[in-house]
C-alpha positions in Angstrom: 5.0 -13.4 -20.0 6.9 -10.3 -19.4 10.3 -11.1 -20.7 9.1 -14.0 -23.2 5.6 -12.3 -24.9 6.4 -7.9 -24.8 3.4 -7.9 -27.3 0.6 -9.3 -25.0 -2.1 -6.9 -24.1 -1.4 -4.7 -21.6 -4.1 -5.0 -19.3 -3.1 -9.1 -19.3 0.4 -7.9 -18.5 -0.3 -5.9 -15.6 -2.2 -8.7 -13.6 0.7 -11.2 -14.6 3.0 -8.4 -13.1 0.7 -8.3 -10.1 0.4 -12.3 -9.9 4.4 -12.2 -10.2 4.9 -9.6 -7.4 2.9 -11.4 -5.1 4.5 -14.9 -5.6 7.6 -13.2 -5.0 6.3 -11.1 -1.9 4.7 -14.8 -0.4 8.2 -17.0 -1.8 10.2 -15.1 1.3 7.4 -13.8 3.2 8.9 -14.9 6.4 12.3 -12.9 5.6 10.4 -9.5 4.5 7.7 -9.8 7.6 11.4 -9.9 9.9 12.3 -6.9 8.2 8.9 -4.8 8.5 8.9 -5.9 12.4 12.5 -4.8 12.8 12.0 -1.8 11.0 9.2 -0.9 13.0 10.7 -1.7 16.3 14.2 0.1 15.5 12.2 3.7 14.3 10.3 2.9 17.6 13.5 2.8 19.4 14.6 6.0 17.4 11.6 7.4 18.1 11.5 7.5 21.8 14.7 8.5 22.1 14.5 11.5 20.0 11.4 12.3 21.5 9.4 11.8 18.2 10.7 14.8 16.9 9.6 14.7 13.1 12.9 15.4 11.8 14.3 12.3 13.5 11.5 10.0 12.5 12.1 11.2 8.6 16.0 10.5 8.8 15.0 6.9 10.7 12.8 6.0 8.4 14.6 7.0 4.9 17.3 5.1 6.4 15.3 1.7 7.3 13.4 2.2 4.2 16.5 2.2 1.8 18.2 -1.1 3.3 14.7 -3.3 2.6 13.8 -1.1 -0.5 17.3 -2.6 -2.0 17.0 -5.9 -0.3 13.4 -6.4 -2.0 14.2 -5.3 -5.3 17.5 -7.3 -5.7 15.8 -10.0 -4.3 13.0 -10.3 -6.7 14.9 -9.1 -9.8 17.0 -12.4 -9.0 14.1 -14.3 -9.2 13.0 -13.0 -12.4 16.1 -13.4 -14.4 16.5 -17.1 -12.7 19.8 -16.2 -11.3 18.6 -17.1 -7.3 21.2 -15.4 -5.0 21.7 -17.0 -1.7 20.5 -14.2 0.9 23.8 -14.0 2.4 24.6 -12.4 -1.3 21.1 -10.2 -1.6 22.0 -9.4 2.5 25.7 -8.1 1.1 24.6 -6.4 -2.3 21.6 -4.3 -0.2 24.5 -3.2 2.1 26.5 -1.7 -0.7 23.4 0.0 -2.2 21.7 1.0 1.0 23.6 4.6 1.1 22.7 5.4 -2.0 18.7 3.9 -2.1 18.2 5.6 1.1 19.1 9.3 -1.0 16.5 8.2 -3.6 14.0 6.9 -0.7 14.3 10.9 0.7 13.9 12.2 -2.1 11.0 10.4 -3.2 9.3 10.8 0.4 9.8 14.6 -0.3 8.6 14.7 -3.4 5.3 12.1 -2.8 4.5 14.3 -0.2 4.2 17.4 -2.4 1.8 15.1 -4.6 -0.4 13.8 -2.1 -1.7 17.3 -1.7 -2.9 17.2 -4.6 -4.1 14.2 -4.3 -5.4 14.1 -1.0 -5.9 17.6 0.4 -6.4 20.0 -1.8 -8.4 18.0 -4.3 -12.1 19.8 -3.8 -10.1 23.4 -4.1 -8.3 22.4 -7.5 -11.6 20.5 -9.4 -9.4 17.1 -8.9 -7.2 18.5 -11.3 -4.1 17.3 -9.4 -5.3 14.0 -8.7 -4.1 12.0 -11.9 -1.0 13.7 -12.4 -0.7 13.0 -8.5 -1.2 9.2 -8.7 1.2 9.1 -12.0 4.2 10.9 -10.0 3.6 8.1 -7.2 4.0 5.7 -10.2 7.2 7.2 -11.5 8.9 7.7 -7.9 7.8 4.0 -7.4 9.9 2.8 -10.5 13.3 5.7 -9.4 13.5 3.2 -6.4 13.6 0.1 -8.5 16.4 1.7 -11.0 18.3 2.9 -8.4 18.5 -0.1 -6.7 19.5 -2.4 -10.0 20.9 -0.4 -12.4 24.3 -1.3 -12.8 25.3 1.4 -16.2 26.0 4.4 -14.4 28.6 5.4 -11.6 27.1 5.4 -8.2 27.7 9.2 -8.0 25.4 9.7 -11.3 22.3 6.6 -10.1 20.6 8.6 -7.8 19.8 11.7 -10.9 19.4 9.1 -13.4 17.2 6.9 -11.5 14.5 10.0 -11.7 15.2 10.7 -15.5 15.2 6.8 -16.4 11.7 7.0 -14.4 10.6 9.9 -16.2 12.0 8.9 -19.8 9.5 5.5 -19.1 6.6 7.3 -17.8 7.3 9.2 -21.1 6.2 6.3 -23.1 1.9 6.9 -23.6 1.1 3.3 -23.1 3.0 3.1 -19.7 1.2 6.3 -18.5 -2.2 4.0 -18.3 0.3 1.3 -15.7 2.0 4.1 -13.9 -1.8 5.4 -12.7 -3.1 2.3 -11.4 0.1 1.8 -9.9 0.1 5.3 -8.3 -3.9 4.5 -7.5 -2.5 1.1 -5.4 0.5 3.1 -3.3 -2.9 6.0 -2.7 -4.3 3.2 -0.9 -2.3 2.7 2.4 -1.4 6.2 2.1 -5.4 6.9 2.7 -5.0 4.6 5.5 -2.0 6.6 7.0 -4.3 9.9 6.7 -7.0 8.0 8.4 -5.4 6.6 11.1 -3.6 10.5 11.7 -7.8 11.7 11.9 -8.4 8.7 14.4 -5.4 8.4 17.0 -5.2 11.6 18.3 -8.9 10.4 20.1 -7.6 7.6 21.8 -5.1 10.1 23.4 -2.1 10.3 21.6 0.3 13.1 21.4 1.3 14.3 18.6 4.7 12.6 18.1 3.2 9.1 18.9 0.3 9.9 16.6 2.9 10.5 13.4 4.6 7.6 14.2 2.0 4.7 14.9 -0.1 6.5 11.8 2.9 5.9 9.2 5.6 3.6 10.4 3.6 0.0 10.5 1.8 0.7 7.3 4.7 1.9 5.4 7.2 -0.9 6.9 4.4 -3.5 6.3 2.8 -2.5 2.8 6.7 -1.6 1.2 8.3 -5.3 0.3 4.7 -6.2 -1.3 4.8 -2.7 -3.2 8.8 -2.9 -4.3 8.1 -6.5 -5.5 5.2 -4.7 -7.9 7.4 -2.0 -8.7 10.4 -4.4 -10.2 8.7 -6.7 -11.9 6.6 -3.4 -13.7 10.4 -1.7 -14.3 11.2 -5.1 -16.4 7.7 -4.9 -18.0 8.6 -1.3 -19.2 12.1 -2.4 -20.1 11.0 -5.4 -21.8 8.6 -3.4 -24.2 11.0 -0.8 -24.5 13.4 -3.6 -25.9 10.9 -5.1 -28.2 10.3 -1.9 -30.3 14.1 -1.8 -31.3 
């Protein structure tokens, strides 16, 4: 439906992208469960020897992030233009776009974490104000991942800049504004989670190093291949009905 029917309604779109991401996510669940387990175990082994200092848990888990943020996204945007890689291949391409996926991963951590004050913490002192544009920027910094770890028009030196602007161009577009909420309402979830479980650990008598890692690391390793898959196939949406209005 989303490269052969760009017309459909949107709202019958957006649950075949969401069908689509999660036959993708359970095609190689086995491979993307390996990496959220590794993941978590390497920023555990980071962790405790930088004695969960917050700056090394940030650099540890950019890093991790940006090898399966690329591995996901080539994986699944193989699937949907029927060109199946073996993962030897998707193993070799992440590798050459981890450097540069791992700058956009930081920069989007930055930046989401400026929104989800808005979203989460200062809500009742702003009227809610902040909350929709909040849960649109988690949207648009889902989709910057996704063209950065793709997008094959721009030297490597200019992807990570245009990956925000290519975002930002399609967020332009009003009916994609609508996607890019829900979308941003779906990443608010485990976030919420992550908040929670920061309220909660610190009573079961955890420092506060531990308590930043076991709060964020195993939801964010374990919730980001079923999230990246979402966010490729909603990029070809977007690019698909961008193409259809030529």
């Amino acid at each position: 439906m989303i490269a052969e029917e760009p017309k459909r309604p949107r709202a019958e779109r957006f649950v075949a992208i969401v069908d689509a991401s999660l036959e993708a996510w359970a095609a190689h669940w086995p491979i993307y469960l390996g990496l959220a387990f590794a993941s978590i175990a390497l920023q555990f082994c980071v962790a405790a020897a930088a004695h969960y200092d917050g700056a090394a848990l940030f650099v540890a888990g950019c890093v991790f992030d940006g090898f399966v943020t690329a591995f996901v996204t080539i994986d699944v945007a193989e699937r949907f233009r029927e060109e199946p890689r073996s993962m030897r291949e998707v193993f070799r391409a992440s590798l050459v776009r981890w450097p540069l996926v791992t700058a956009v991963v930081a920069a989007t951590s930055v930046v989401a974490s400026a929104f989800s004050d808005w979203v989460f913490v200062n809500a009742d002192q702003t009227y809610g104000v902040g909350i929709l544009p909040g849960l649109v920027a988690f949207g648009i910094l889902g989709i910057a991942t996704v063209v950065a770890s793709i997008d094959d028009t721009r030297p490597w030196y200019l992807l990570p800049g245009y990956a925000f602007v290519r975002s930002i161009v399609l967020s332009g577009i009003w009916p994609n504004l609508g996607r890019l909420l829900l979308a941003g309402a779906m990443v608010a979830v485990p976030m919420m989670l992550q908040l929670l479980l920061q309220q909660w650990l610190p009573a079961r008598g955890l420092h506060a190093g531990e308590n930043l890692f076991w709060s964020f690391v195993p939801v964010d390793a374990l919730t980001l291949a079923p999230f990246q898959a979402f966010f490729t196939y909603l990029y070809f949406d977007f690019v698909a009905r961008e193409a259809a209005k030529r």
